[in-house]
Backbone as CSV, one residue per row, in Angstrom:
resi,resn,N_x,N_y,N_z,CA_x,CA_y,CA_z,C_x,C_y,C_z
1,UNK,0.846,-1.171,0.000,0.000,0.000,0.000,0.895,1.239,0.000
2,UNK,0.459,2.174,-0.967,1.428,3.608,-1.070,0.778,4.493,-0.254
3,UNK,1.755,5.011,0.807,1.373,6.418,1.478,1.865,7.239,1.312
4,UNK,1.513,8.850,1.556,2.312,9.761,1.308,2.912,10.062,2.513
5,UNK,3.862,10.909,2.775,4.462,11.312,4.185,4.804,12.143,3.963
6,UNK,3.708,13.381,4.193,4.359,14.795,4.328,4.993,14.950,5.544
7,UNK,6.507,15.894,5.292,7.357,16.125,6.369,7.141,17.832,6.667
8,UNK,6.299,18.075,7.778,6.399,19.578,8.498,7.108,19.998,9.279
9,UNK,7.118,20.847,9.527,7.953,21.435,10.631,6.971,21.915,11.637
10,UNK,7.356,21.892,13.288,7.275,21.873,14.678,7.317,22.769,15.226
11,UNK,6.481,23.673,16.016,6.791,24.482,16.990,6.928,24.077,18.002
12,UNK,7.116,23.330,18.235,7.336,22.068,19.428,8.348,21.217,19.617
13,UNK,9.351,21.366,18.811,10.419,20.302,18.241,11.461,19.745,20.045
14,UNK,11.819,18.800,19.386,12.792,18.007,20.795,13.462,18.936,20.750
15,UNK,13.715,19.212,22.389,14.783,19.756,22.933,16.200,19.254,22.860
16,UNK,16.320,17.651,22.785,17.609,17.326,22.597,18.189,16.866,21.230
17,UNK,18.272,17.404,20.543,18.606,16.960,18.864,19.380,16.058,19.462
18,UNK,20.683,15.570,20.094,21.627,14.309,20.215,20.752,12.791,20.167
19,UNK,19.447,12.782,20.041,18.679,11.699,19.987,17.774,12.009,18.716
20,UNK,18.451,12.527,17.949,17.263,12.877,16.436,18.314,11.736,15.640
21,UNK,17.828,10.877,15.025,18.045,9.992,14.266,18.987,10.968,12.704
22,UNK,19.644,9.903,12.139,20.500,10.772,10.903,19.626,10.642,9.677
23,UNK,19.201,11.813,9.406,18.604,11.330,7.752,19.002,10.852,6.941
24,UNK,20.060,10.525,7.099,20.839,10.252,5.455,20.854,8.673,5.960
25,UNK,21.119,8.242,7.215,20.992,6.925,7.608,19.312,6.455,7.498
26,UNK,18.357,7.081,7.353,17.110,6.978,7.402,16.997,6.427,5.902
27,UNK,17.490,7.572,4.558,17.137,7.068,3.512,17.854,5.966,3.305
28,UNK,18.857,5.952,3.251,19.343,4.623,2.917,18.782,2.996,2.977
29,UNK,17.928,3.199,5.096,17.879,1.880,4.946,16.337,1.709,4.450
30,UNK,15.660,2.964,4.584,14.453,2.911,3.555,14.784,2.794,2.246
31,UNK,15.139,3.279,1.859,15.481,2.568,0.522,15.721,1.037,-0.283
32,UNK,16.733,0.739,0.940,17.186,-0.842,0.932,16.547,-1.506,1.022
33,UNK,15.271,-1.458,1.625,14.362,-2.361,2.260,12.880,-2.158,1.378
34,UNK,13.352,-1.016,0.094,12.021,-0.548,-0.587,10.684,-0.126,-0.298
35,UNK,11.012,0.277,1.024,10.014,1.618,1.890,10.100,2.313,1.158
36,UNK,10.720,3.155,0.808,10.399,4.443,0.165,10.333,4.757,-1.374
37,UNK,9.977,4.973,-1.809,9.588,4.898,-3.515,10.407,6.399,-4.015
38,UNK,10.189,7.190,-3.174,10.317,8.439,-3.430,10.847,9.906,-2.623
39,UNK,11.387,10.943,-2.752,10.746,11.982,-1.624,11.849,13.092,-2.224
40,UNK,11.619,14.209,-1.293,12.448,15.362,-1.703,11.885,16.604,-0.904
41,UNK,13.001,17.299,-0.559,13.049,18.578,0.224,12.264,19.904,-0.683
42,UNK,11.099,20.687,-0.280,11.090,21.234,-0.699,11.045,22.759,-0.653
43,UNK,11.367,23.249,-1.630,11.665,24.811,-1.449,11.000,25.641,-0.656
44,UNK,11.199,27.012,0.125,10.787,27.515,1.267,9.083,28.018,0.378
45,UNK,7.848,27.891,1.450,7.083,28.276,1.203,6.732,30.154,0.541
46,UNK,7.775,30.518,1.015,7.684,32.061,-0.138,8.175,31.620,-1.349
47,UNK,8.394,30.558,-1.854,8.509,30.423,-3.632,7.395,29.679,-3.858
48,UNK,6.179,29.532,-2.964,5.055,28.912,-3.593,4.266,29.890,-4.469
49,UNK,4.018,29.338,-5.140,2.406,29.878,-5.902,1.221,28.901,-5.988
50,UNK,0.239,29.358,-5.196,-1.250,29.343,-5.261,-2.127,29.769,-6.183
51,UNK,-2.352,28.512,-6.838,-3.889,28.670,-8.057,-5.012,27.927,-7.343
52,UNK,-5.966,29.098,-8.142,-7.482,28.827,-7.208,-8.379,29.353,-8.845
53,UNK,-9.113,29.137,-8.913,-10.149,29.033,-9.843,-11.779,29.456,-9.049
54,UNK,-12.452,30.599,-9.332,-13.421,31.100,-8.502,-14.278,31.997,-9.612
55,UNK,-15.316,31.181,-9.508,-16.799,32.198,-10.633,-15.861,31.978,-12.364
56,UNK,-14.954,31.104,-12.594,-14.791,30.859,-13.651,-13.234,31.558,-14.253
57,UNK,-13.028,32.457,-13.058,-11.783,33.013,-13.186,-10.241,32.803,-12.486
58,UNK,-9.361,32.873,-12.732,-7.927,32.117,-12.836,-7.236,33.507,-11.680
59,UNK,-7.157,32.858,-10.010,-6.530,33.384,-9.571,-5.107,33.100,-8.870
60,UNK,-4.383,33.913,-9.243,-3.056,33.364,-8.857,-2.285,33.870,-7.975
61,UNK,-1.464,33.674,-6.742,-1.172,34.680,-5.777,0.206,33.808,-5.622
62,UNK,1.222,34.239,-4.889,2.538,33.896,-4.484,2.433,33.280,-2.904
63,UNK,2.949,32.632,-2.995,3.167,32.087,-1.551,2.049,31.324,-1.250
64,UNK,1.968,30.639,0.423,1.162,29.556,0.340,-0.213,29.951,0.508
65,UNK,-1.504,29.561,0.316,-3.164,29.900,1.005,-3.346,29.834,2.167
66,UNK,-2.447,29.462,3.223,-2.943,30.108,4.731,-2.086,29.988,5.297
67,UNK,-1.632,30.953,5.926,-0.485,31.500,6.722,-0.940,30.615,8.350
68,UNK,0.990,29.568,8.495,0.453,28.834,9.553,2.173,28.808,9.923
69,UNK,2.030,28.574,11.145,3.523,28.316,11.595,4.377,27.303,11.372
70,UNK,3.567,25.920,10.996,4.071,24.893,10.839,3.408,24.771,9.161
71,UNK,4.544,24.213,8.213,4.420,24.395,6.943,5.180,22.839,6.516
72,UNK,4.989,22.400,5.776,5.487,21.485,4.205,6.863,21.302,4.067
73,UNK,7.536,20.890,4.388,9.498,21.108,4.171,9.611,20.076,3.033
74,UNK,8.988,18.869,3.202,9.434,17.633,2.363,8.195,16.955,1.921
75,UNK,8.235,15.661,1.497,7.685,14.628,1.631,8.350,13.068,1.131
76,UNK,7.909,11.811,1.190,8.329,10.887,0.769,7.111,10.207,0.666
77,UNK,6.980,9.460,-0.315,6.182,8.030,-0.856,6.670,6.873,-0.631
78,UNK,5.770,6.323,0.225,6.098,4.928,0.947,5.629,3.880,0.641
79,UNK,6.014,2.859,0.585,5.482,1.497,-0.263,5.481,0.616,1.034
80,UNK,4.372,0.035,1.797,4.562,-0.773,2.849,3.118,-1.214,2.751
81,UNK,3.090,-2.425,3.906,2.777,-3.275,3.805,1.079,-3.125,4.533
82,UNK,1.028,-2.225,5.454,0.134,-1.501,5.775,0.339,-0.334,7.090
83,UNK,-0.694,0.377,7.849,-0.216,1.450,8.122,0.725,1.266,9.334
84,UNK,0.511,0.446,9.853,1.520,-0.147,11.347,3.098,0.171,10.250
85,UNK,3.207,-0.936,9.512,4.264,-0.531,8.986,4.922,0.840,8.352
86,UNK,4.196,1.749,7.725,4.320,3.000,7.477,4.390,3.760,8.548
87,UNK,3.918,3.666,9.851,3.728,4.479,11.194,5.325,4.249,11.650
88,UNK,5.889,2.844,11.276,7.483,2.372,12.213,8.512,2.781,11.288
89,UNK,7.938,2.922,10.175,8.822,3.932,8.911,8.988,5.021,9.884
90,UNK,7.818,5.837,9.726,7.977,6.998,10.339,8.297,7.680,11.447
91,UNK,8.396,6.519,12.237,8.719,6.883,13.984,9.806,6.879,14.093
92,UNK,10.747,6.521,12.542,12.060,6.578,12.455,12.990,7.721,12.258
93,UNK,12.141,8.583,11.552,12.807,9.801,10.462,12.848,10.414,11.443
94,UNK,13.513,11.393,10.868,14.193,12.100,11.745,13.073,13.265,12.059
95,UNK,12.510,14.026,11.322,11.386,14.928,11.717,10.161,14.349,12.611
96,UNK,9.857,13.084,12.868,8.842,12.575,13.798,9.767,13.177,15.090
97,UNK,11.049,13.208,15.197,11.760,14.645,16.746,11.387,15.450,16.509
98,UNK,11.856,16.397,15.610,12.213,17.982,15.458,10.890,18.502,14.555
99,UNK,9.780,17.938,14.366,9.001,18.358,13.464,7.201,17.580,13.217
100,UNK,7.004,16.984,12.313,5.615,15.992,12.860,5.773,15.546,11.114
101,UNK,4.975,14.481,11.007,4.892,13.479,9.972,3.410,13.061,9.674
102,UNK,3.003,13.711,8.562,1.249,13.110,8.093,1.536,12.256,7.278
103,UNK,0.904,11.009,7.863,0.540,9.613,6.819,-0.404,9.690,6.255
104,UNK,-0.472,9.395,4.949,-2.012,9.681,4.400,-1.803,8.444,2.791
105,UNK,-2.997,7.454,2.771,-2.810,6.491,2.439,-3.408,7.162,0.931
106,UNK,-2.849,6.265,-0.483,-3.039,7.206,-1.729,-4.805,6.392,-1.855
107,UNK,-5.482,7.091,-2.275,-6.988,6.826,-2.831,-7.248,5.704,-4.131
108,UNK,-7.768,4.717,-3.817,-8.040,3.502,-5.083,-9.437,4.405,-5.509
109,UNK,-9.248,5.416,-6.870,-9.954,5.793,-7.621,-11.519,4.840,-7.819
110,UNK,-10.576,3.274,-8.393,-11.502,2.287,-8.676,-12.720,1.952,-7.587
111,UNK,-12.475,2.710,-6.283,-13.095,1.704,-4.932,-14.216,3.018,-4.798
112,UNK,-14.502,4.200,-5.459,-15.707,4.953,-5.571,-14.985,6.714,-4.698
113,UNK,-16.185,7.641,-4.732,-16.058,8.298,-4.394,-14.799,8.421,-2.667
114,UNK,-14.086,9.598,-2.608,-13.546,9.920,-1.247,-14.464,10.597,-0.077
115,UNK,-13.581,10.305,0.858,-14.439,10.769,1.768,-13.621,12.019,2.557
């Protein structure tokens, strides 16, 4: 089963980084083990642009649609077996310390409307 794992950032983050796990040791053994399909750091939310479409017209603004303290840094696509397993992925990375981690499982189109 593919999940996504958006990586945010924390206003709350551990006080002791000396117990934050190494990312680079994170991808690797996700990788090895074909947890992870995918992922990548991404650029600071002032290089976003926001499209919205309203009464038929094309609006476009810079930066993100709602100003929040905790924002989007990364994400990765996870290939596991179900969510227990995607949850022990994640209790690994290094931002489940210094930051928080949304699992969110991808939608089988075929299985009908979302909820």
């Amino acid at each position: 089963m593919k999940y996504m794992m958006f990586v945010c950032t924390d206003i709350e983050p551990e006080t002791d980084e000396s117990r934050v796990p190494d990312i680079h040791a994170w991808v690797a053994d996700t990788d090895a083990r074909g947890q992870r399909v995918e992922g990548s750091v991404l650029a600071s939310p002032a290089a976003a642009t926001t499209v919205r479409v309203r009464g038929g017209e094309l609006l476009v603004s810079d930066g993100p649609f709602a100003e929040t303290k905790e924002v989007i840094v990364g994400f990765d696509i996870l290939e596991c077996a179900d969510l227990d397993e995607a949850i022990a992925v994640a209790r690994a990375h290094p931002m489940a310390w210094t930051g928080r981690l949304e699992l969110r499982p991808f939608a089988d189109l075929d299985d009908g409307p979302r909820d």
